[in-house]
C-alpha positions in Angstrom: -50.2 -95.9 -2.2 -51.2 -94.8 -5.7 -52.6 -91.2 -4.7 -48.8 -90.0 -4.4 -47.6 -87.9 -6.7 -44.7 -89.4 -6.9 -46.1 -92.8 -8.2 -45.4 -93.0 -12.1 -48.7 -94.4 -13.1 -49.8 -91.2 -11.6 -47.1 -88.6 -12.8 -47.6 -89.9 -16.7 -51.1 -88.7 -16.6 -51.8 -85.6 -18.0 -53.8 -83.7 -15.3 -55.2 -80.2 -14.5 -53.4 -78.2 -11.9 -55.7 -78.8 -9.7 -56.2 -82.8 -10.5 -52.4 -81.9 -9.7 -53.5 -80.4 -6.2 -55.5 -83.4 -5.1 -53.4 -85.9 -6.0 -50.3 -84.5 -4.3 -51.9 -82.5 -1.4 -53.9 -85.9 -0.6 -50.6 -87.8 -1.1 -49.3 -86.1 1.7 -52.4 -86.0 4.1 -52.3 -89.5 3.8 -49.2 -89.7 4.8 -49.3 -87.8 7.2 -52.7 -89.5 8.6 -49.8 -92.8 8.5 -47.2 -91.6 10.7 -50.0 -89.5 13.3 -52.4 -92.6 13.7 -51.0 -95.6 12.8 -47.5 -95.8 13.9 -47.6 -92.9 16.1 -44.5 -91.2 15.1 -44.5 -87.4 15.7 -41.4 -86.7 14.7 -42.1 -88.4 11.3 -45.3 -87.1 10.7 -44.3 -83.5 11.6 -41.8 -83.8 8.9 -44.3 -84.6 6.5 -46.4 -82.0 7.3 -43.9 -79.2 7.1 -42.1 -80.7 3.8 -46.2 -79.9 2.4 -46.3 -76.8 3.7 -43.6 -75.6 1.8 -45.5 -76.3 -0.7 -48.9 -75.3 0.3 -48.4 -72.2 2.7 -52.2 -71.5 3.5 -53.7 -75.3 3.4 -56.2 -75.4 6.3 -55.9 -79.1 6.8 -52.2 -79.2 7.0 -52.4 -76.7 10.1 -55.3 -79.0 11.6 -53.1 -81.8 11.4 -49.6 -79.8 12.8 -51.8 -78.6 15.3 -52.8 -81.9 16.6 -49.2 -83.4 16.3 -48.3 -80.2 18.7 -51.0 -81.6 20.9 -49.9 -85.2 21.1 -46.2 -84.1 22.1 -47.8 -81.5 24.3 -46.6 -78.7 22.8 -49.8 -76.9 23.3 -49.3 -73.0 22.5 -47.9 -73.8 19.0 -51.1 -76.2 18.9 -53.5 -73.5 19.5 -51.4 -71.5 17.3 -51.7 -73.2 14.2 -55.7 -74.5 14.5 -55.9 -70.6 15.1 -54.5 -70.0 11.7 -56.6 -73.0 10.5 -59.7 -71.4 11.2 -58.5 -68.1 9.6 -57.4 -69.5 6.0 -60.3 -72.1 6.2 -63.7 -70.8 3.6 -65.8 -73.3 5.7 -65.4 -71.8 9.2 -68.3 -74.4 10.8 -65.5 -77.2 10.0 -62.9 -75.0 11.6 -64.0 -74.9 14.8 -65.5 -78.0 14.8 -62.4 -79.5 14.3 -60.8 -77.4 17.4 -64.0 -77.7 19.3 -63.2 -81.5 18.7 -59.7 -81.3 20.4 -60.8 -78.7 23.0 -62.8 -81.6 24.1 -60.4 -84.2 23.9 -58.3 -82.5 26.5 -61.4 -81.9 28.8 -61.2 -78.2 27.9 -65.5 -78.1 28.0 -66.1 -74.2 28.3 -64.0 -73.7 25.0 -65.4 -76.8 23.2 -69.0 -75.3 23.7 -67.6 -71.6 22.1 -66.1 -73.0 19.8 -69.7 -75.5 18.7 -71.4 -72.5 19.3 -69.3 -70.8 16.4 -69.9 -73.8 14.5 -73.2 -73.3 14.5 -73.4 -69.0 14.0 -72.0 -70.2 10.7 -73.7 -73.2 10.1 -76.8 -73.9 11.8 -77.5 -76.8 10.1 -73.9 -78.3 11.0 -74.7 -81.6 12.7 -71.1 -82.5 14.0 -71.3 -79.2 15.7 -74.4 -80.1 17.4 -72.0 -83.9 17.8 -69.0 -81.5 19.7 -71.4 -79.3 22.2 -72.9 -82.9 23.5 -69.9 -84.1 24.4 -68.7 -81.1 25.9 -72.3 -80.8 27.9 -71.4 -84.1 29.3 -67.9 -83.8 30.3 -69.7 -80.7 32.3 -72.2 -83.6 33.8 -75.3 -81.8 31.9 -76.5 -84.8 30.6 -79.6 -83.7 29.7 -78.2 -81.3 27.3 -76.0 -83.0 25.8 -79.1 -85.0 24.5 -81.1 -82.5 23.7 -78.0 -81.7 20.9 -78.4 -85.6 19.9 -81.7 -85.3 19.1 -81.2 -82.4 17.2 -78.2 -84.1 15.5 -80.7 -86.4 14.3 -83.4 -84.2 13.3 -80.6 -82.6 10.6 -78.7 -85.8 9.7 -81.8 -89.3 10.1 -79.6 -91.0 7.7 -76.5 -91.3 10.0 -78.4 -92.2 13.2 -75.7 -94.8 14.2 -73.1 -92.8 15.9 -75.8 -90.3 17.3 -77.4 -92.9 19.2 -74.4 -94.4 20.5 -73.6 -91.2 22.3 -77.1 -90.6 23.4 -76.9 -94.0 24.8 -73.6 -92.9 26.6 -75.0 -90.0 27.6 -78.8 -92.0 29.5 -76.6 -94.4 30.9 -74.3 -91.5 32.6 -77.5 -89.7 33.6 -78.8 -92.9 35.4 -81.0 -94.0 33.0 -80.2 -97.7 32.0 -83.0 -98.3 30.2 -82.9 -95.7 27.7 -79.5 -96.5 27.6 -79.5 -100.0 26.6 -82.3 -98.9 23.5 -80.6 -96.3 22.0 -77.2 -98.9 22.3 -78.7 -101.6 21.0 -80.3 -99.4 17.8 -76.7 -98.3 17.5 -75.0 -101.7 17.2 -77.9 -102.7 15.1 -77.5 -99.8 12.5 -73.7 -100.1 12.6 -74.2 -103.9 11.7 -76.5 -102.9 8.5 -73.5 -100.4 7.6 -71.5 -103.3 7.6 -69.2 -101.0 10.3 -68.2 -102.7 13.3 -69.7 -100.9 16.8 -66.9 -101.2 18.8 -67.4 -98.4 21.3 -71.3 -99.2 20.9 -70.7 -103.1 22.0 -67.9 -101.2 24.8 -71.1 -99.4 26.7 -73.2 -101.9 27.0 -70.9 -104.2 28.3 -70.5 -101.9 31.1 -74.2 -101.2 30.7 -74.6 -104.8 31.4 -71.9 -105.4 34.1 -73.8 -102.3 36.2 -77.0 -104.8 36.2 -75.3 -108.1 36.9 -75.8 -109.9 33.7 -72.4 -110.7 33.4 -72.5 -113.0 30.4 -74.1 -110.4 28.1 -71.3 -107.9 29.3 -68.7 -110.9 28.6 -70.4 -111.5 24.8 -70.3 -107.7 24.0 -67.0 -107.5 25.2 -65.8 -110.4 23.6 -67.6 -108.8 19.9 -65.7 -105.9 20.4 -62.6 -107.8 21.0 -63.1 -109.8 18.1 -63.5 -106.5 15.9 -60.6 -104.5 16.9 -57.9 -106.4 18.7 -55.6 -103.4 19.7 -59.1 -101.9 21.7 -57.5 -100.9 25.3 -61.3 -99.9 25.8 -62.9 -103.7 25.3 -60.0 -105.5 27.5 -60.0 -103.6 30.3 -63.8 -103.6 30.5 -64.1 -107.3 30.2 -61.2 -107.3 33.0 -63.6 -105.3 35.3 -66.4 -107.6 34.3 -64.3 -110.6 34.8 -63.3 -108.7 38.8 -67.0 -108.5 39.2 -67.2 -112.3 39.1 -64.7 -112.7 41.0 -62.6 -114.4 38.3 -59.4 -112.6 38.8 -57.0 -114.6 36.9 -58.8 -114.0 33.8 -59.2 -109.8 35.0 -55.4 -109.6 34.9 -55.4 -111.3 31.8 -57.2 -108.7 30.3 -55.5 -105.5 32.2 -52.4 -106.6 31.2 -53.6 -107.5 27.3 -55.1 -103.8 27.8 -51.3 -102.6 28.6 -50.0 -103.6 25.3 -51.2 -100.8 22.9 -50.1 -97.6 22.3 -52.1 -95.1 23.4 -52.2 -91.1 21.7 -52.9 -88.0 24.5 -56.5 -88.3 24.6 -57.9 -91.6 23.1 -60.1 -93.6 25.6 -57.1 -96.8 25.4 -55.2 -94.2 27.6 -58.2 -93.8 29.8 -58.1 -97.5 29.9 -54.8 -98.1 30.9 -54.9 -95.8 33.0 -57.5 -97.9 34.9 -55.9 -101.5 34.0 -53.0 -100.2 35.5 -54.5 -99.4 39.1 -56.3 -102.8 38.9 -53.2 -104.2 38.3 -51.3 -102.7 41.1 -54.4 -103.3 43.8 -54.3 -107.7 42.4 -50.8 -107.4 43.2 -51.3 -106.3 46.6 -53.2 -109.6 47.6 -56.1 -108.2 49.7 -59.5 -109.3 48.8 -60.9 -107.1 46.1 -63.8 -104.8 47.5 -67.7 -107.0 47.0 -69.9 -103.6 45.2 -73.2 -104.9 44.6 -75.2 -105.0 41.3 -77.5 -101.5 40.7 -80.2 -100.9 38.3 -78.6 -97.6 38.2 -81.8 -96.5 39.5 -81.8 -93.8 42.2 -83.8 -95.0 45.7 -84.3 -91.5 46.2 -83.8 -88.1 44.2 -79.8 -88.6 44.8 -79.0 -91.5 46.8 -78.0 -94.9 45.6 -78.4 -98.3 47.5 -75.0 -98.6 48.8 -73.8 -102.1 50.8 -72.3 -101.9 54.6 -69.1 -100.8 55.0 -66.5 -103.3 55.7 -63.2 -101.2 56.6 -59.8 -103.6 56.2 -58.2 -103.9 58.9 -54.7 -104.0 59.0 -52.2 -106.0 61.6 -49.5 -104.2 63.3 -46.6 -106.0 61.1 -48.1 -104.2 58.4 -48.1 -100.5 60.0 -45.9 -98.1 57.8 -43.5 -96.7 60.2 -40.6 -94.7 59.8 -39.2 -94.0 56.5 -41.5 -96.2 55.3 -44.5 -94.2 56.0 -43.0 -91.0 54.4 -42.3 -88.6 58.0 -45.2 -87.5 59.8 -48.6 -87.8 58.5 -51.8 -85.6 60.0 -54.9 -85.4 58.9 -58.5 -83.7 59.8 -61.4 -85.0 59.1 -64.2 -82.8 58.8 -68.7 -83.8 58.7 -70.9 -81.2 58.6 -74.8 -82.6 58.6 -76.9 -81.0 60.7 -77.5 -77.9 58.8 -80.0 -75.4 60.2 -81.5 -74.0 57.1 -80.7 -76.7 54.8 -81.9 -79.7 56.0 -79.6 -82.7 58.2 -77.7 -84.7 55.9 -78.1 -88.4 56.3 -74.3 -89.7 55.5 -71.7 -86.7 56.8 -71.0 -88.2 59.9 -71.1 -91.4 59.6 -68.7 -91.3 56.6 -66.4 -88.6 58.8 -66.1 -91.6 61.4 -65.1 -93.9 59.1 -62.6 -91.7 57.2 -60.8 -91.1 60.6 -60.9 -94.5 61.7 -58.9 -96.1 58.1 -56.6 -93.0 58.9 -55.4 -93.7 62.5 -55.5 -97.3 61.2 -53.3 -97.0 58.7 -50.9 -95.0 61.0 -51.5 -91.5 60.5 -49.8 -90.2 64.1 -52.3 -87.9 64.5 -56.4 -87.5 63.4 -58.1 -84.5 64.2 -62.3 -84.6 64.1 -64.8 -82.0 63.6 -68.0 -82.3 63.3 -71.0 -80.1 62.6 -69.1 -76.8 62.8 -70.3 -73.5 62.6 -68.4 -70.9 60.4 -66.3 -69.8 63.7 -66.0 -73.4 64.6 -64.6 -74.9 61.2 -62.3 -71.8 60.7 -60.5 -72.4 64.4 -60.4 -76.1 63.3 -58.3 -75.0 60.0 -56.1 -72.6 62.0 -55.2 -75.3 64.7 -55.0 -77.6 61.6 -52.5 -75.2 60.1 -49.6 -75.6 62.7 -50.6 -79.3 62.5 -49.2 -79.3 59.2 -46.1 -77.0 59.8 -44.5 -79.8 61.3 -45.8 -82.8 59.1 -44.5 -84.1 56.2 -48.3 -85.3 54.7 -50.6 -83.0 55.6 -54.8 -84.7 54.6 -58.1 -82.8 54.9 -61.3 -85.1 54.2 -64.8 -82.7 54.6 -67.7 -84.7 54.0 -71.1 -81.9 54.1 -72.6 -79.4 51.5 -70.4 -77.1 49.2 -71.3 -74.8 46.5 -70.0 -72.4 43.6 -70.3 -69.7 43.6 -69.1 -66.2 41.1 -66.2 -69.3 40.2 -65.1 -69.8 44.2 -65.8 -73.2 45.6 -67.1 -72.9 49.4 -67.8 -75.0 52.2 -70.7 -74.8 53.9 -71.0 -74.1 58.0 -73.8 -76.1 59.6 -74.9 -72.4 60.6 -75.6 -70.5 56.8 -78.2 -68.3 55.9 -76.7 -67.5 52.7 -80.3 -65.1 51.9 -78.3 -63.2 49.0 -75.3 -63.8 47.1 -73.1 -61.7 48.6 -73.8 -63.3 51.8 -71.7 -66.4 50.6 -68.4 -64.7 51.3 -69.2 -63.9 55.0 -71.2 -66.9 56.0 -68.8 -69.6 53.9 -65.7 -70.9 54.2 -63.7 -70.7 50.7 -61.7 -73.6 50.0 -58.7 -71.6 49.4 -58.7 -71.1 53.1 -58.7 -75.1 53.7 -56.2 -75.2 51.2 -53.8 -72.2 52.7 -54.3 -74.6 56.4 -52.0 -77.7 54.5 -49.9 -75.5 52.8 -46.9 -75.7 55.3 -46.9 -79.4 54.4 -43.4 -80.6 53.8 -44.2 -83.2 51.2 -47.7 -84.0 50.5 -50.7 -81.9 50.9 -54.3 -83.3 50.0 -57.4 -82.3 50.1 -60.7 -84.7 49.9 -63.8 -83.1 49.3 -67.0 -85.5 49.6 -69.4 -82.7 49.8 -72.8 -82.3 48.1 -71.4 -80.1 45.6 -74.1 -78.1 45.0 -76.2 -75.3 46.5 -78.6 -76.1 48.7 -80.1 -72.2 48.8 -80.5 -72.4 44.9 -84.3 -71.8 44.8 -84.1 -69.2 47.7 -81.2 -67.0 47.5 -81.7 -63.6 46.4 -79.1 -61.9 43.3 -78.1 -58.7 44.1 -75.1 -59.0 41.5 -74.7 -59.3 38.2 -76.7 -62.1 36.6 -73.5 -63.7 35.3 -71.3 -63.3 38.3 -73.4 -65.4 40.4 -73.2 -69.8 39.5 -76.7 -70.6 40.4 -79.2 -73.3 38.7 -82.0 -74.3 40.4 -82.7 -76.5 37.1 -82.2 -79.5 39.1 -83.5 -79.2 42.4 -83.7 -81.7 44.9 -85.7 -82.0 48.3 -84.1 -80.9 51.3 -81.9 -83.2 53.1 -80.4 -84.7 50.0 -76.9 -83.9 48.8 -77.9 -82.6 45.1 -80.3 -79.6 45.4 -78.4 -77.7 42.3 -75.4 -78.1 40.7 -71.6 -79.2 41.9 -68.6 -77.1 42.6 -66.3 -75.6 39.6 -62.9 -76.9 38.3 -60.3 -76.3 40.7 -56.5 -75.0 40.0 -54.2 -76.5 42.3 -49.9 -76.2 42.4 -47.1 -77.5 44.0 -47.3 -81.3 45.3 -50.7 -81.4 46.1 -53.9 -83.1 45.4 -57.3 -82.1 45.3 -60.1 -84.9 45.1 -63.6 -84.4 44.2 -66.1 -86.9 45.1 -67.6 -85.9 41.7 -66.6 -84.5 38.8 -67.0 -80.5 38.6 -70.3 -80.2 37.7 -71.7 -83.1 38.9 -73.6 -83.8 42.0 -72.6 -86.5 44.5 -75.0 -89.2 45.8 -75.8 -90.3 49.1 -76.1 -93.5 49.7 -79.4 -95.5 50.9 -77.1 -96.9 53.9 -74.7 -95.4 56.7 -72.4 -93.9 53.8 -72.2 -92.1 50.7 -70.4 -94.6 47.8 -67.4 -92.1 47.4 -66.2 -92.8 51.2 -66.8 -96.6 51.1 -64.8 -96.4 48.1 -62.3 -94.6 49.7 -61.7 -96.6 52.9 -62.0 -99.9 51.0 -59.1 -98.9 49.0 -56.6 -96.5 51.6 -55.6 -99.5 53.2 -54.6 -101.5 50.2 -51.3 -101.8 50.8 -48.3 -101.3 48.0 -50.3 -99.1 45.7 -49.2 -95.5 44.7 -51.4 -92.7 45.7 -52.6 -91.9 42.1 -53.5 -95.6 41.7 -55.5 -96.0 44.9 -57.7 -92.5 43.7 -57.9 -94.2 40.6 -59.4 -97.3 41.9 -61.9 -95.2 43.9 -63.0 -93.5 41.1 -63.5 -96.7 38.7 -65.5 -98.3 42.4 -67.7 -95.4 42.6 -68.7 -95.3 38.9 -69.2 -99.0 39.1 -71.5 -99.1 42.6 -73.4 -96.2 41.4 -73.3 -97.3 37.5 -71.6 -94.7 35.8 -73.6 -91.7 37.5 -70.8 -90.9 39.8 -67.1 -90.1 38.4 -64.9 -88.9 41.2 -62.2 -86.5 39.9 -58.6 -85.6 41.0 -57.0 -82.2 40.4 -53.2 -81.6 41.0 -50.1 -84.2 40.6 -47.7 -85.5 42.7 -43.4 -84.5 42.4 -42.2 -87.6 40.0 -38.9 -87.9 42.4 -40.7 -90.1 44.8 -44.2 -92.2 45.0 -46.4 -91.6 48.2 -48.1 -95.0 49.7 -51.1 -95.0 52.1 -49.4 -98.3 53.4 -46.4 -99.9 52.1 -45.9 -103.1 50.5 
């Protein structure tokens, strides 16, 4: 490379210190961009960096890049550390914290992504990548909406660079439901890269799934094949055709592709790991050798405000050979199952208890030894349920809690809602609610597992009635998306949720995001769920994995269920053994 310093046809030249600078300092960014990118090696790249700063103490870039070596080997204080320092020695500040804003949202960090674009722009308000970083933390929040309203303001200050714009816009329609839009602004994309004579990978990546959503399997196979065709180490394009390939129920040629997508390496937050992550579980569920669940084609178009069309429920059903007992079965497993629909002031949900019935049923069928139901409980009702729960789970090893009804945020405390709330002012929340603390504190005793599965509306239903009586900011309320009564989505869904120890927390959907009922018996979260609990052989990440990839397929991308927590690494837990 004939920027180094070091080269001789460079070193003869007579230059100015600061041709000098250039050459040198961008003799060692580009080694440094080498090592960090290309091969991946750390180690080698941190050398690099640190041999420059020796050199150049107060260089802005060379504490970007340190900063996101820290990241990729998960060293994150020193991370934050040094793209702190960046943004103090940098003259440009908008590029600062655009380029932190860019890794807060690589590592779903959302809240500080938007500070930090929002910084961006106090310095720069006509800084379009800043505009670029708050739309993609908007939508990892689920605010899809304004996440576009920053694309279109991207455009307004940049028209000439309207191809990677509108391949996000496009990702954020199709995420919001909106297919249509979606496939335009994807198809202007791929059209604008192509005149740029720039490949559009992640463009052609989309609408593939765009396409597979619809049915038109061919046209997802051709964009996945382009893409494929473009960048051959994609983790992205394999394991999408592999799903596309599932769809049609071609499954030699889906494990093809998940293990092609295995191949690559993958960095901390790239979407190949996102993709492996997937071709993984698909893997693990084809090598199980039970049918594959059928999830019919959607237009992605709601039937109602927020409910899909979702397909009868066909639970597996397993034989009693293939009961985990014993060891096998990891001790004692209990579980209560919890649907709340016939709310008083908030209208009867249509799915609660018929997806409560099924839930309990896959359990005791899978050889849980014992299943406790509730259903439609008042506040003093549910509570006594948890408490009895509780010395349930003092003597189990697994300890599972499924609620399927409304839930809400509020002041950053996710609740569950009693068929019985008022909830006429804020405050009331904390007397009429149950907190999910509590249902957590009733698995705690849990010698192994504890898990918690919350397919609740996720939003509140009292949004448009509830009266403040706190602090405007204390209080999560938005009405800005309100629903009719008797739907699961009247407002927003619960907050992010810290969980410890060996235990899992699943969301139906995302934090943020509201979760759809289905058209049928049940919502697409709990068919997904008792499609895939019974698939035996597959560890317990995997099988959440494969619920979440089912959802966002039968609901076409609207829906992304979302696990918090891990598991100890000493030992894998299996719904049903091999």
């Amino acid at each position: 490379m004939r920027l180094f310093l070091s080269d001789p046809l460079v070193a003869r030249k007579k230059m100015s210190g600061e041709d000098r600078w250039f050459f040198r300092m961008h003799g060692f960014l580009g080694k440094i961009e080498i090592h960090l990118f290309c091969f991946l090696d750390y180690n080698k790249a941190l050398s690099v960096v640190e041999e420059a700063m020796a050199i150049y103490p107060n260089e802005t870039d060379l504490y970007n890049r340190r900063g996101l070596i820290f990241i990729q080997t998960k060293n994150f204080d020193q991370a934050f550390s040094d793209l702190q320092r960046a943004i103090d020695l940098a003259d440009k500040k908008d590029a600062a914290f655009n380029n932190r804003a860019s890794v807060f949202n690589g590592l779903g960090d959302f809240d500080n992504a938007i500070r930090d674009a929002n910084s961006a722009i106090a310095f720069n308000p006509k800084s379009g990548e800043a505009y670029g970083n708050r739309a993609v933390a908007f939508s990892g929040k689920g605010e899809h909406g304004r996440a576009i309203d920053d694309i279109n303001t991207r455009l307004k200050l940049d028209p000439e660079g309207q191809a990677g714009p509108l391949a996000h816009r496009g990702k954020y329609h199709l995420k919001g439901g909106d297919l249509e839009s979606a496939l335009t602004d994807l198809t202007r994309s791929i059209a604008l890269f192509e005149k740029n004579k720039v490949e559009p990978v992640i463009a052609l990546c989309a609408r593939g799934d765009l396409f597979r959503f619809r049915g038109e399997f061919s046209r997802s196979l051709e964009d996945f094949d382009r893409a494929i065709s473009s960048r051959a180490d994609f983790a992205t394009a394999y394991t999408g055709r592999g799903l596309t390939y599932e769809r049609m129920g071609d499954l030699k040629r889906a494990r093809s592709d998940f293990e092609k997508a295995l191949g690559f390496p993958a960095q901390q937050y790239d979407s190949n790991l996102e993709a492996q992550i997937t071709a993984r579980a698909r893997l693990a569920a084809l090598d199980s050798g039970e049918a594959q669940p059928v999830i019919p084609v959607t237009t992605g178009k709601p039937v109602a405000p927020f409910a899909v069309t979702t397909s009868p429920l066909i639970a597996p059903v397993l034989t009693a050979p293939r009961l985990p007992s014993g060891s096998e079965r990891q001790g004692r497993r209990v579980a209560l199952v919890i649907g709340n629909a016939a709310y008083q002031k908030a209208g009867v949900l249509k799915n609660p208890l018929n997806d409560s019935e099924a839930v309990a049923a896959a359990l005791r069928n899978i050889g849980f030894d014992e299943v406790m139901v509730a259903t439609d409980t008042t506040k003093e009702r549910l509570t006594a349920a948890l408490q009895r729960f509780a010395r349930a789970s003092d003597a189990a090893d697994w300890a599972v809690v499924y609620y399927s009804g409304h839930g809400i945020e509020m002041a950053g405390r996710n609740y569950l809602l009693p068929i019985d709330v008022v909830l006429r002012t804020d405050r009331d929340v904390q007397f009429e609610a149950v907190p999910v603390d509590q249902v957590m504190a009733s698995i705690d005793g849990a010698r192994k597992l504890k898990l918690i599965v919350l397919d609740a509306c996720r939003n509140n239903p009292f949004a448009d009635t509830i009266k403040r009586t706190g602090p405007r900011e204390a209080v999560t309320l938005d009405a800005s998306n309100v629903g009719e009564i008797g739907t699961r989505a009247v407002g927003r869904g619960l907050g992010e949720i810290k969980v410890k120890g060996a235990s899992l927390v699943v969301f139906a959907a995302k934090h943020g995001q509201t979760a759809l009922d289905g058209e049928g018996r049940n919502s697409p979260f709990a068919i997904a769920l008792v499609q895939r609990v019974a698939t035996p052989g597959v560890e317990m990440n995997k099988v959440f994995r494969l619920v979440r990839d089912d959802v966002l397929e039968a609901t076409a991308g609207r829906q992304e269920p979302y696990t918090y927590g891990s598991l100890p690494g000493k030992e894998d837990f299996f719904f049903v053994s091999k």
